[in-house]
C-alpha positions as CSV (number, residue, x, y, z in Angstrom):
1,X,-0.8,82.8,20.5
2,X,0.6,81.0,17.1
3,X,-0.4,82.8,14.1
4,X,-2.1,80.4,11.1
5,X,0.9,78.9,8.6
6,X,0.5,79.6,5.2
7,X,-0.2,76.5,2.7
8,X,-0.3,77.5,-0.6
9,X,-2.1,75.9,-3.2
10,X,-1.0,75.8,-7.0
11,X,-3.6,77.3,-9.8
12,X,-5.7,74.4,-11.5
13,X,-3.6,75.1,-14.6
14,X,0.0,75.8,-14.5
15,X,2.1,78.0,-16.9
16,X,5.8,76.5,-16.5
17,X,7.3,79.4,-18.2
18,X,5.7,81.8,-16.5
19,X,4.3,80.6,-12.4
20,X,7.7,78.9,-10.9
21,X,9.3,82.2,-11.2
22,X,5.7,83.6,-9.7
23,X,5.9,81.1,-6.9
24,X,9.6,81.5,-6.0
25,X,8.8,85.0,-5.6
26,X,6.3,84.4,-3.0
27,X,7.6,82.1,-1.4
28,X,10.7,84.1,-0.9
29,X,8.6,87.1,0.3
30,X,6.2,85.1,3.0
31,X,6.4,82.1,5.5
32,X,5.4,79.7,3.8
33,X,4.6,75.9,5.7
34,X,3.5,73.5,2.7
35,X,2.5,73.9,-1.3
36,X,0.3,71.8,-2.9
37,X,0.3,70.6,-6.3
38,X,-3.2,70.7,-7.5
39,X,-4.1,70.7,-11.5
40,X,-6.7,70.1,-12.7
41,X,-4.9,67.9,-15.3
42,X,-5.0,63.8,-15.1
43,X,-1.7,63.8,-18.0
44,X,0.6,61.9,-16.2
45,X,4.0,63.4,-18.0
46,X,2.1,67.1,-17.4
47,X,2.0,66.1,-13.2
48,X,5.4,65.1,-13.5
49,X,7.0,67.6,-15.4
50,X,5.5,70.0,-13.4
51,X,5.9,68.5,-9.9
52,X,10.0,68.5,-10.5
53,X,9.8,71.9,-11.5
54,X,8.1,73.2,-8.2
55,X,9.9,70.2,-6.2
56,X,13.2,71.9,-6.6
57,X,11.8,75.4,-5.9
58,X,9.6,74.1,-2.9
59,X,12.8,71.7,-1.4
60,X,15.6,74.7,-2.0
61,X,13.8,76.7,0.6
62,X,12.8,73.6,2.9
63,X,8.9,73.7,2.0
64,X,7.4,70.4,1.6
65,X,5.5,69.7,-1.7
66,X,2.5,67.3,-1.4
67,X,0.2,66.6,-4.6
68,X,-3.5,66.4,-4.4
69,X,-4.9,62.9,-4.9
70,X,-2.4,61.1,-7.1
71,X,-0.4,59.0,-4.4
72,X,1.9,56.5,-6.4
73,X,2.9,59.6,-8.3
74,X,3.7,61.4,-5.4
75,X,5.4,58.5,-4.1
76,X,7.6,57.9,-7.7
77,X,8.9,61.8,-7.8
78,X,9.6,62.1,-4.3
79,X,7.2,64.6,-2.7
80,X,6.5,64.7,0.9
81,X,2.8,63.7,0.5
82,X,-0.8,63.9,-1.2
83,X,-3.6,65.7,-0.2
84,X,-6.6,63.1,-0.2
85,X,-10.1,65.0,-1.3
86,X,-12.4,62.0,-0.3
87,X,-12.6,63.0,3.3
88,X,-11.5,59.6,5.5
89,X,-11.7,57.1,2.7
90,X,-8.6,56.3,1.3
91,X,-6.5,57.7,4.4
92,X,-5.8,54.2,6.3
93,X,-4.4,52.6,2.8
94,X,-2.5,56.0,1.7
95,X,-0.7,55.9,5.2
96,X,0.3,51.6,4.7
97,X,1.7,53.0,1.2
98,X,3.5,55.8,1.6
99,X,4.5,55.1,5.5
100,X,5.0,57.2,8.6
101,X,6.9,60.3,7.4
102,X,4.7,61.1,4.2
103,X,2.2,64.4,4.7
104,X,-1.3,62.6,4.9
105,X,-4.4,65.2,4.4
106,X,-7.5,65.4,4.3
107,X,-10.3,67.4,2.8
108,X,-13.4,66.4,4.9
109,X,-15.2,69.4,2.9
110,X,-18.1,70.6,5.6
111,X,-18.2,67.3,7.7
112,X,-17.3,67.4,11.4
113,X,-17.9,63.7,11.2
114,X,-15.5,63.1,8.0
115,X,-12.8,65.2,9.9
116,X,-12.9,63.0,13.3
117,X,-12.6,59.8,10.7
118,X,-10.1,60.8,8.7
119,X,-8.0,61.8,12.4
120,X,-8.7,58.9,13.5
121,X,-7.1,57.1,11.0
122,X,-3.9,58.9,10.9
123,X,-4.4,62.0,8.6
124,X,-1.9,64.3,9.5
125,X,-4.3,67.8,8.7
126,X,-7.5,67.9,8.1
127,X,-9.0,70.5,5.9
128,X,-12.3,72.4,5.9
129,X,-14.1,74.2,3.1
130,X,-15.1,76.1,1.6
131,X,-15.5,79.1,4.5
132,X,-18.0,81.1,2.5
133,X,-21.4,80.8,0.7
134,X,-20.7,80.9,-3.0
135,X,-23.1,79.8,-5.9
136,X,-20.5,76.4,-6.4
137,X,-21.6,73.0,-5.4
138,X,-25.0,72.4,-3.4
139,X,-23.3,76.2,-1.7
140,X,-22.7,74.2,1.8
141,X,-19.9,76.1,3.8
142,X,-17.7,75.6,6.4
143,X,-18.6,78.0,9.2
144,X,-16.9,79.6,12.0
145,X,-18.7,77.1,14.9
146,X,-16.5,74.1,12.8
147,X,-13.6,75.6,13.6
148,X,-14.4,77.1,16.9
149,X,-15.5,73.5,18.2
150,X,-12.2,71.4,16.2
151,X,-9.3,73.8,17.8
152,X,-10.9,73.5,21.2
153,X,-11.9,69.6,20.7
154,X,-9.5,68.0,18.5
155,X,-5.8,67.9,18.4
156,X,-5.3,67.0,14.6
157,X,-4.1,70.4,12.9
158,X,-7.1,71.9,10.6
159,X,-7.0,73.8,7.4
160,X,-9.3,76.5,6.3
161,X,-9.5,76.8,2.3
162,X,-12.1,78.2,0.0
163,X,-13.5,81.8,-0.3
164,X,-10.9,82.8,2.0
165,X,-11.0,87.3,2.0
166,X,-9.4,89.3,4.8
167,X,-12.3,89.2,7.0
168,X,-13.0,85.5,7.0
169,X,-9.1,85.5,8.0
170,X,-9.1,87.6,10.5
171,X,-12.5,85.9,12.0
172,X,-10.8,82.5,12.0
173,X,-7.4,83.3,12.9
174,X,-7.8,82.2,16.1
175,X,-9.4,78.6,15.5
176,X,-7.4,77.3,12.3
177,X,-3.5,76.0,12.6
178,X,-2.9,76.8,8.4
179,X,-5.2,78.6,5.7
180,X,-4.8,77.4,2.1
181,X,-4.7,80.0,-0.2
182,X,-4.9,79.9,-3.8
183,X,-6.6,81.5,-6.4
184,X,-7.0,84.5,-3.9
185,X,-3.7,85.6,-4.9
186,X,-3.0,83.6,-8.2
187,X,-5.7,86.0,-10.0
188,X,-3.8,88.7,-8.2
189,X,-1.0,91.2,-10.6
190,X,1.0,90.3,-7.7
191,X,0.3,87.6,-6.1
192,X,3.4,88.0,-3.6
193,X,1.5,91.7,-2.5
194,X,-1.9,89.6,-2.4
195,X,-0.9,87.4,0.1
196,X,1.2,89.4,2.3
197,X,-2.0,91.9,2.8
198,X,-4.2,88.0,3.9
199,X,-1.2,87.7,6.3
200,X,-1.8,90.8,7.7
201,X,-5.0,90.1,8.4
202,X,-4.9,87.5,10.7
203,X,-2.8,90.0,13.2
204,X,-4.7,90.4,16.7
């Protein structure tokens, strides 16, 4: 069986002298499928300033960079995509704008029924989460049976992200095609070290 693919997803706040350096490092010491740009940050000139930094760092190594939510900017600095976080809303229109070969996900949260939507019209992942309890939110989580029932039902690829540890990897190796992982390494001393032991965890 296929192992997971890593998609890794930037801090909410991004150093520019300090995390490309970080992130080329990873990346050059893991597999890595897909980064996505995700500040926290609606500054327009901060996006972009930082999306060509990471572009050319994500497209040297043949990694496609999609950016969460903001799809004419995504279209304007020539990323592969956006990463929609209102489950199947927005999906249909994204896909008329930015055509067949952008990267079109979704993050359907805990919602089996936001998943199928968003599938269904035309999302190219969907993504789950977060995969454990935690005191943020109304603490809703995405549990094993989610993934369990979408590998064996559905054929859109699905992401597992949030409160992601080596034993929630391991457990949902199995059911889950990529696991987004972010601030489980970016809090890390080394984050390259950090994710290379998650990786590890998803071996049988």
């Amino acid at each position: 069986m296929d192992l997971p693919q890593i998609y890794l997803i930037t801090p909410p706040d991004v150093d520019l002298g300090h995390f490309p350096d970080q992130l080329a490092r990873v990346l050059d010491s893991t597999p890595v499928a897909c980064v996505r740009l995700a500040l926290a940050t609606r500054d327009e000139d901060t996006l972009a300033r930082t999306a060509d930094v990471l572009r050319e760092i994500t497209h040297a190594r043949d990694i496609a960079l999609v950016m969460a939510d903001h799809i004419l900017l995504a279209q304007r600095l020539g990323l592969d995509g956006v990463h929609l976080g209102d489950a199947a809303r927005s999906v249909r229109d994204t896909r008329k704008e930015l055509g067949e070969d952008a990267i079109i996900g979704s993050f359907c949260a805990v919602s089996r029924h936001d998943g199928m939507a968003a599938g269904e019209a035309g999302a190219d992942y969907v993504s789950f989460g977060p995969v454990a309890p935690s005191a943020l939110g109304d603490g809703s989580f995405a549990p094993l049976e989610l993934f369990e029932w979408w590998s064996e039902m559905i054929e859109v690829p699905v992401v597992a992200e949030g409160g992601l540890d080596a034993a929630q990897i391991a457990a949902l190796a199995p059911f889950t095609d990529f696991f987004g992982i972010g601030d489980e390494i970016w809090r890390s001393d080394s984050p390259d070290t950090a994710l290379a032991a998650l990786v590890k965890a998803m071996q049988p």
